[in-house]
N, C-alpha and C positions, 0 to 999 in steps of 0.2 A: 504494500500500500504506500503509496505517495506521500510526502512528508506532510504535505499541504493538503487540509480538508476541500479546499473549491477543485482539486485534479480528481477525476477518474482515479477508480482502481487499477485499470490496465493503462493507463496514462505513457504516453511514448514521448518521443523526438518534438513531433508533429504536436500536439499538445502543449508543451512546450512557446514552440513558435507562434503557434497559433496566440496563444494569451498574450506572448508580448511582443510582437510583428515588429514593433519599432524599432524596438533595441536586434531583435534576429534576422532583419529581414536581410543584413548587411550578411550576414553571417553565411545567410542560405547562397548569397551570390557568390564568397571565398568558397565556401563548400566545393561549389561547380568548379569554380576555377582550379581551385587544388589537386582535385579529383579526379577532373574527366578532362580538362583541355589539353592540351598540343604538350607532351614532357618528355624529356629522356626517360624517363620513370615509366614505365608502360604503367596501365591501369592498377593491373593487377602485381604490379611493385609496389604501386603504394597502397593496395586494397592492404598487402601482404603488412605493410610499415603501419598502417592503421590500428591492424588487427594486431600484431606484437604490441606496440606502444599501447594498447587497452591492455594485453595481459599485464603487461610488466605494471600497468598501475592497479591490477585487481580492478578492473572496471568489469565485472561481466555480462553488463547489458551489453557496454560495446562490443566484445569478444564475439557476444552470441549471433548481437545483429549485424558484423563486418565478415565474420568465420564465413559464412554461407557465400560472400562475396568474392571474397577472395577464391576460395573453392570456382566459382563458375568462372574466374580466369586461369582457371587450371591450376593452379598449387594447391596441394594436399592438405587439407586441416590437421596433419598431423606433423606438418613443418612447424607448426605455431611451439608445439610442444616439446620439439626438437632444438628449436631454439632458446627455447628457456630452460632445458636440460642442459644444453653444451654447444652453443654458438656453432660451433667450430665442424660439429659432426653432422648437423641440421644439412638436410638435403636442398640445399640452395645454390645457384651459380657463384663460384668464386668471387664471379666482378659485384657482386650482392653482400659480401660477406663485412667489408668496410665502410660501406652506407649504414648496414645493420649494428656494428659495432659504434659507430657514430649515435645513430637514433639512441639506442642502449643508456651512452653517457647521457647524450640530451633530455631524457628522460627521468634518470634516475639520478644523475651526479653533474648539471649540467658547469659546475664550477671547473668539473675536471679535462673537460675539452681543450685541448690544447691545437699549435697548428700542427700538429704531428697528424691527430686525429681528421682532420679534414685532408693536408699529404696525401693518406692512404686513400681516401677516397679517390680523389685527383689519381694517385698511381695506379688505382685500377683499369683509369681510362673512361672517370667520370669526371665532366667539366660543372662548371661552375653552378649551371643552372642545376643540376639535376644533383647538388648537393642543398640549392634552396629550395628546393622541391621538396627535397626529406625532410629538412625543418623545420619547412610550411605542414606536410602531414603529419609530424610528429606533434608541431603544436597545434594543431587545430584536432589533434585527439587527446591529448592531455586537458587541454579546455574542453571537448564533450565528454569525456570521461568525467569531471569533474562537475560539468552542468548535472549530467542525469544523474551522478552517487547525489551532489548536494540534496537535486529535488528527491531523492528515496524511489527512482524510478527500477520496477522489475525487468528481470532479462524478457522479452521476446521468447516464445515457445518457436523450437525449430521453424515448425510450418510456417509463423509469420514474418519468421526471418529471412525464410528462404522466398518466400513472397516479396519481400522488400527488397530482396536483393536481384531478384529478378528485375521490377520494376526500375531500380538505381539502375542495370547494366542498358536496360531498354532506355530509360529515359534522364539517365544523369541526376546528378544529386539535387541539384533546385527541381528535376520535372518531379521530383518524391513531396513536391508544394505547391502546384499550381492553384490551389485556394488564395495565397499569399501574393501569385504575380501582381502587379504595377506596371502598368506604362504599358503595357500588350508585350514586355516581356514572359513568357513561360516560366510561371515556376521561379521567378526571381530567386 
């Protein structure tokens, strides 16, 4: 149950936004950008970077509702677990391995970044953007991690997940709002 008596029991994302459009509407547009447009990061790189940076903060709404996403761009939900058992042995592309190590610190120790830590990224044969990219998905899950633990929100049951994660891949993360569009943009 929600922390808040005016939400729903089954109170989500969309709930959320919906109450306070003003303050999220900004939000739901970095969403898309972060997400879905034009990145070194293919999609499901950063479905993949969403969904770690929810485990590592114990968010398991996020987990439950990005797991299914990352899954239909093909990486295994049992890489999530692999990476939080032992980075190193996680069934991931090598040139993945140093973006992921980076997100990691950003996450959990971001004092401890140093430019060694970005380096590697760089020596994999990742440029500049597509290290802002990771630190854009990292933060922009760390702050909804952090939105839905404060409001007391519940995980998503598989099926609704896998339903929204559907919807995200067909229609981008603002089309998961077109209640909210403005201006005859879609889904702002």
């Amino acid at each position: 149950m929600p922390f808040m008596k005016s939400m729903k029991a089954d109170a989500g994302v969309a709930d959320i936004y919906k109450a306070r459009s003003k303050i999220y509407l900004h939000w739901i547009r970095m969403g898309e950008e972060v997400m879905t447009k034009e990145s070194p990061l293919s999609q499901g790189e950063r479905e993949l970077i969403a969904t770690y940076v929810s485990s590592l903060n114990d968010c398991d709404y996020c987990r439950a509702a990005h797991l299914p996403s990352m899954t239909l761009h093909g990486i295994r939900p049992e890489t999530i677990d692999a990476l939080l058992e032992h980075r190193g042995a996680a069934p991931i592309e090598q040139k993945m391995r140093p973006i992921l190590a980076f997100v990691k610190k950003l996450t959990l120790a971001p004092v401890t970044l140093t430019q060694a830590d970005a380096d590697a990224v760089f020596e994999a044969g990742w440029d500049e953007e597509a290290l802002h990219t990771a630190i854009a998905v990292t933060c922009r899950f760390s702050f909804m991690n952090r939105l839905v633990m404060g409001h007391g929100l519940k995980p998503p049951d598989h099926e609704a997940a896998l339903e929204n994660a559907k919807r995200r891949l067909e229609h981008g993360y603002a089309g998961m709002h077109p209640e909210l569009s403005k201006g005859g943009q879609q889904g702002v």
